[in-house]
Every structure is written in C-alpha cells, then in structure tokens.
C-alpha positions as CSV (number, residue, x, y, z in Angstrom):
1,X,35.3,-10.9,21.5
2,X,33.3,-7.7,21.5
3,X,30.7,-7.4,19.0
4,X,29.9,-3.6,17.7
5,X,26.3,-4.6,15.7
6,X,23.6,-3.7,17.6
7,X,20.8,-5.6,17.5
8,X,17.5,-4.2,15.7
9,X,14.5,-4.9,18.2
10,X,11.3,-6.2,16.1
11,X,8.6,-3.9,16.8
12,X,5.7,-5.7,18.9
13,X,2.4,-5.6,16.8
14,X,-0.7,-5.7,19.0
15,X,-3.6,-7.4,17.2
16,X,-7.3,-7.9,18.7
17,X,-8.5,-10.5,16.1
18,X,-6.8,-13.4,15.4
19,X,-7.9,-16.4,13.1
20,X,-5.7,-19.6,14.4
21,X,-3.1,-22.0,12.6
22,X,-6.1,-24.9,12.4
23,X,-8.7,-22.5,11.2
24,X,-9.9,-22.0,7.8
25,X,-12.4,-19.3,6.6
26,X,-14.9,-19.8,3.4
27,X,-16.1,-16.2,2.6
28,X,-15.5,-12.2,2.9
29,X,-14.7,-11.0,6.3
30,X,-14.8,-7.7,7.3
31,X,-14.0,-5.4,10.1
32,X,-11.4,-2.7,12.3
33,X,-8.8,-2.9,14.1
34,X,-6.0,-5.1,13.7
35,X,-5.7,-8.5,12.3
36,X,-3.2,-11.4,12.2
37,X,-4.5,-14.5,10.5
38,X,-2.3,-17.4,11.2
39,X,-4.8,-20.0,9.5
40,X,-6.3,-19.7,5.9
41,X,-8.8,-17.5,4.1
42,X,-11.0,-18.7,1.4
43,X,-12.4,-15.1,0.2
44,X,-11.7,-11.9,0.4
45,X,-10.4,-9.0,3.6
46,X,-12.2,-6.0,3.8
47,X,-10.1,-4.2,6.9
48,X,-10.3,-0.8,8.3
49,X,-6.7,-1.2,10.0
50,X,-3.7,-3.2,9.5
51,X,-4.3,-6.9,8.3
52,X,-0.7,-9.5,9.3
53,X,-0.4,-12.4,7.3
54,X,1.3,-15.3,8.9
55,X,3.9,-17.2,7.6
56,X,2.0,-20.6,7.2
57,X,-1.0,-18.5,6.0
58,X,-2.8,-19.0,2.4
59,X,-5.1,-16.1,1.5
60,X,-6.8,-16.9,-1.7
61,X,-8.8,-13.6,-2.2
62,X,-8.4,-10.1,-2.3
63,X,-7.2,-7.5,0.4
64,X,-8.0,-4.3,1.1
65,X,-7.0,-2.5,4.0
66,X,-4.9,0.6,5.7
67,X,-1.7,-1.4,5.4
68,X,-0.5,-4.9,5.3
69,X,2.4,-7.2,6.3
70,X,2.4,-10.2,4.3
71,X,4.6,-13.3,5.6
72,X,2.8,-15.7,3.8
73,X,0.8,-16.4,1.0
74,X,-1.3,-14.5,-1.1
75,X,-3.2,-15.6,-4.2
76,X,-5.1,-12.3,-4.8
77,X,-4.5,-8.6,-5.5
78,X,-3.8,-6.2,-2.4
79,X,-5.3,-2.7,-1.9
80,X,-3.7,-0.6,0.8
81,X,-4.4,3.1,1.3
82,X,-1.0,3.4,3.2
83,X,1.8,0.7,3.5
84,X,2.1,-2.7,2.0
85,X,4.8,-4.7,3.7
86,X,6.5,-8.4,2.2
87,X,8.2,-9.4,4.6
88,X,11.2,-12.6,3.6
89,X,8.6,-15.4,3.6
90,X,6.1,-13.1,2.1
91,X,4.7,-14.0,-1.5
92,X,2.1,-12.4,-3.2
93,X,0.6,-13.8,-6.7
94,X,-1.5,-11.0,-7.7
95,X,-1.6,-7.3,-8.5
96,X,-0.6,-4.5,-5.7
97,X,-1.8,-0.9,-5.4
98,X,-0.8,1.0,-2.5
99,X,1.0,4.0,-1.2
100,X,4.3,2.7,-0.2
101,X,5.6,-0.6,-1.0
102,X,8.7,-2.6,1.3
103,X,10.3,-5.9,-0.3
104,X,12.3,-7.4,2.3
105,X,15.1,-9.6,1.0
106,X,13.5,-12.8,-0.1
107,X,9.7,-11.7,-0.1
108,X,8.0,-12.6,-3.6
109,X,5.8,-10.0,-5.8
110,X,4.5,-11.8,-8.9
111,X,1.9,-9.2,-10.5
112,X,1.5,-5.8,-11.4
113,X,1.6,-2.6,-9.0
114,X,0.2,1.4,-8.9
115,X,1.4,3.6,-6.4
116,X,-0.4,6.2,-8.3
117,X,-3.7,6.3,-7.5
118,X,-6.4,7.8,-6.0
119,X,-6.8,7.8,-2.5
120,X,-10.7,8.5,-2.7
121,X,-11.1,5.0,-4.6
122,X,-10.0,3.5,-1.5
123,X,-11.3,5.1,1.1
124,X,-14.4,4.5,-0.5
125,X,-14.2,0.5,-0.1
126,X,-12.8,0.5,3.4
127,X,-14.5,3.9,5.1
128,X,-17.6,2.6,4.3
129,X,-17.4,-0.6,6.3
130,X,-20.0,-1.2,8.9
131,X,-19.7,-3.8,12.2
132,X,-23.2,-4.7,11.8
133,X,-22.2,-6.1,8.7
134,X,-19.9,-8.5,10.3
C-alpha cells in the first residue's frame, strides 16, 4: 500500500545542437556546447562540451570531448578530459581514455581503457578548436 522507494529524478540535459533520428553525417564535425545526436555519424566528434549519444545512434568514428554519455553505439575510441558515461543501452567497440569512467548495468565496453593520462594531450585536441572551422 505505501511504497518507501523514492523515486530518482533523471537530471534534464539541455543541448543546443541536435542531429535528428533520419539524419546521417559523412565526415568530422566539430564544435561547443552541447550535443545529442539521435541520427548517425559517419566520421569523427571533435567537441568542446558534452557530446549525448542516442539510443538508436551509430557513431563510427572517434570521440573526443569534455565528457560523454553514450546510449548507443560506438565503433570508435573515446577521448574525454572529464567523464565518460555508458549508460544501459550504451556499447562502445573501441578503446576509452578518460578521467572517470561510469558502466551502468547493461552498458557494453569492448576495448582497452587509460584513466592515467595526461590532461595536456587532450586539451590540446579539443582547446584548440575553432568555429570558423565548422
């Protein structure tokens, strides 16, 4: 009759690019902010902020960013300075450096991974990154 579990609120993740479910991406994109791609990418993400993959998402190139939550699929290594998230539907064929590292129950990791490393190497790929580039 009377339930004691509280419920955990998801936090709500404000994003200003978003690549759609029926969009598909050949190439490298870069840029700031934060990103949730709910399509596919065909190359790699060069992200100053924090880059969401959906859970029908295929991203078949590298990642690097500030931190990541992955819900779908990546075939490609991951590069975070801070967090890395895999989140249940999350699988990630490839190798993983980053600061801290969160599994959820049911997320996939099939590769090698550094949390030793140097924060300079990094910053150097991501601090770098200029919108005129885009």
């Amino acid at each position: 009759m009377f339930n004691n579990e509280k419920k955990v609120q998801q936090p709500i993740i404000k994003f200003q690019t978003l690549i759609g479910a029926q969009c598909t991406i050949h190439g490298t994109i870069k840029g700031s902010d934060t990103i949730k791609v709910e399509g596919n990418i065909e190359g790699d993400i060069i992200w100053n902020d924090t880059v969401i993959i959906g859970e029908t998402s295929l991203c078949n190139g590298n990642i690097t960013c500030n931190t990541a939550l992955i819900s779908g699929k990546v075939k490609g290594n991951v590069t975070c300075q801070n967090t890395l998230s895999i989140k249940s539907t999350g699988n990630i064929e490839g190798d993983i450096i980053a600061d801290k590292l969160i599994i959820d129950d049911g997320g996939i990791f099939e590769g090698n991974c550094s949390m030793n490393y140097e924060k300079e190497q990094v910053e150097s790929i991501v601090s770098p990154l200029s919108l005129e580039e885009k």
